[in-house]
Structure formats: C-alpha cells, structure tokens
C-alpha positions in Angstrom: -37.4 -11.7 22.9 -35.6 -11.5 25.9 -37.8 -14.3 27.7 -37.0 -17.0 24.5 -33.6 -15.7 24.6 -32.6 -16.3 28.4 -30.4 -18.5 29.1 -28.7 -19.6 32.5 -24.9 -18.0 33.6 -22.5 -20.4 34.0 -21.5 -19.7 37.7 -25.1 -18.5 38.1 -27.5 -21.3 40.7 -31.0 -22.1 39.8 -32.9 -19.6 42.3 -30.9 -16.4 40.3 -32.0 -17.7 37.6 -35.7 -18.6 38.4 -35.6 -15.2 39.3 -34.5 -13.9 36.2 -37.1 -16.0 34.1 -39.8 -15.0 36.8 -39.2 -11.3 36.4 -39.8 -11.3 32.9 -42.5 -13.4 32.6 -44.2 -10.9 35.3 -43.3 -7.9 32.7 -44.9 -10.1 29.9 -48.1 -10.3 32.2 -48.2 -6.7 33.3 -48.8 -6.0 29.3 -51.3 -8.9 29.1 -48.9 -11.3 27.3 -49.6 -14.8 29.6 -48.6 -18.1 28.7 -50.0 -21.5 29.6 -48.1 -23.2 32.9 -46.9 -26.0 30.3 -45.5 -23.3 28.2 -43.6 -21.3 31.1 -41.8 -25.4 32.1 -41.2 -25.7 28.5 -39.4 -22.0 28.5 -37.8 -22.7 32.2 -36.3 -25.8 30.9 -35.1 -24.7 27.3 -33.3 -22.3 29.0 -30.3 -24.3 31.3 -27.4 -25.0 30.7 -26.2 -28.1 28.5 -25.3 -29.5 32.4 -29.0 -30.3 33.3 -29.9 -31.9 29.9 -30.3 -35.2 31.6 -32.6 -33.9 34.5 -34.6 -31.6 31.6 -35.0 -34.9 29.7 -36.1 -36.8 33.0 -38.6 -34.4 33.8 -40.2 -33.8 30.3 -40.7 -37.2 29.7 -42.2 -38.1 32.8 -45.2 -36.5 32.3 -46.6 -39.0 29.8 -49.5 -37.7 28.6 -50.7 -35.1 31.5 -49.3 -31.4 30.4 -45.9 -30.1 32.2 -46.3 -28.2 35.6 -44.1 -25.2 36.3 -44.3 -25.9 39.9 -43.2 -29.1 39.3 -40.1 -28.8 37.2 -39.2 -25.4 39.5 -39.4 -28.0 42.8 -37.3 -30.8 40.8 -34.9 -28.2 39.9 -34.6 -27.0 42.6 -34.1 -30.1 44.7 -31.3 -31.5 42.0 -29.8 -28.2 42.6 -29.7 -28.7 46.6 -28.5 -32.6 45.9 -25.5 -31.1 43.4 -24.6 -28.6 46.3 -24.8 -31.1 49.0 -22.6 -33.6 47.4 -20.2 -31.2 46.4 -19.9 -33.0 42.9 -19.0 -30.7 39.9 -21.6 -31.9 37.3 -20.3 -29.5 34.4 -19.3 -31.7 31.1 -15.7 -30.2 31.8 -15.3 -32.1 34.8 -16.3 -35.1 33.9 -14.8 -35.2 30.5 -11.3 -34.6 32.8 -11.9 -37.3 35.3 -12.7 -39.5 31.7 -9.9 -38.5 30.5 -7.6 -39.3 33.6 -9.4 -43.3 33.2 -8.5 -44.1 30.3 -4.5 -43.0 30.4 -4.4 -45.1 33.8 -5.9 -48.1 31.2 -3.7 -47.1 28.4 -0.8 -47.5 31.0 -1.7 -50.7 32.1 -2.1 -52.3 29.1 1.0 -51.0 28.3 3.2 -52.7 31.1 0.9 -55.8 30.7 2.2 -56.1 27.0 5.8 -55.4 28.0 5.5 -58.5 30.8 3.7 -60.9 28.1 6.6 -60.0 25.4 9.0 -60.1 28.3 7.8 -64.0 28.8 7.4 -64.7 25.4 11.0 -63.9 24.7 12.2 -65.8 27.9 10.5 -69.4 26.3 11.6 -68.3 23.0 15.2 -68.5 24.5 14.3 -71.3 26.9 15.2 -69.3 30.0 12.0 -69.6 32.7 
C-alpha cells in the first residue's frame, strides 16, 4: 500500500524521493514481492508531482513499443531535475499561472488605452478638430 500510495513532497527534490520509492521497493523484495523494471518506471512516474506531468508524458511515450526502463526514467529525471535547478526557473503550476496572469492584465491595459486613443480620434473627426 504504501509503495502505490507514495507520492512526492512538494519542497521535496527527486533524489529524496528516489530514495523513498527505493527503500520500499527493497522492503517489498526482502519479503519476495518483486516487480518487473517496467512496472517500478510506471510506479516511479505515477508518483510526482502534477509539475512533471509533461516530462512523465515525454518519457512514457517515447518508448514506442520497447517496455519502460527504470534506469532510464530515474537518469531523465534526474537530469530535468539538474536542468530546473541550474536554470533557476520555478516550474510549479503556481508560478506560471502568476506570470500568466501578470500577461494578460499588461494586454488588458493596452487594449484599454488603445480604445481610449481610437475613441479620442473618432470624436476629434466627428467634431472636425484634427
């Protein structure tokens, strides 16, 4: 239960949690419970946060038709982990729904002053001042 129930902490980094998930699947294996390699990438991946749903797509679909590694998502992971860290880009949905946000009421303000200038003219011809 805990191992299908794992999921990721919030300020936690991928290596803790690797940990975590590694740890349990060892208790599993001490008691002769083993899963297939697919299975533990499968697990691994179900259980991050709703921030790397765009890497876990990336990586489950570019298998094709050859089975999931674990090695392979845990070196992927890993290495978008590093990129994140090295850019120094917040990638949680928070973020970017703020700096969104921020976009649009720049646009809204805009468009705002560019329909005050285009009334501004039209009531200037209207009164045939130019």
């Amino acid at each position: 239960m805990k191992l299908f129930n794992l999921k990721m902490a919030e300020s936690g980094s991928i290596a803790e949690h690797l940990n975590k998930f590694n740890t349990l699947t060892s208790q599993l294996e001490s008691v002769e419970i083993n899963f297939g390699d697919e299975i533990r990438a499968l697990a691994l991946l179900s259980s991050l946060l709703e921030a790397w749903d765009g890497l876990v797509m990336a990586v489950s679909n570019s298998c094709g038709t050859r089975a999931l590694k674990f090695d392979d998502a845990v070196g992927v992971l890993l290495s978008e982990e590093a990129r994140r860290k090295s850019s120094g880009s917040a990638e949680t949905s928070g973020s970017a729904l703020s700096v969104d946000r921020r976009g649009r009421s720049i646009n809204r303000e805009k468009k705002k002053k560019w329909q005050v200038q285009i009334h501004i003219r039209e009531n200037s011809k209207s009164r045939g001042v130019r």
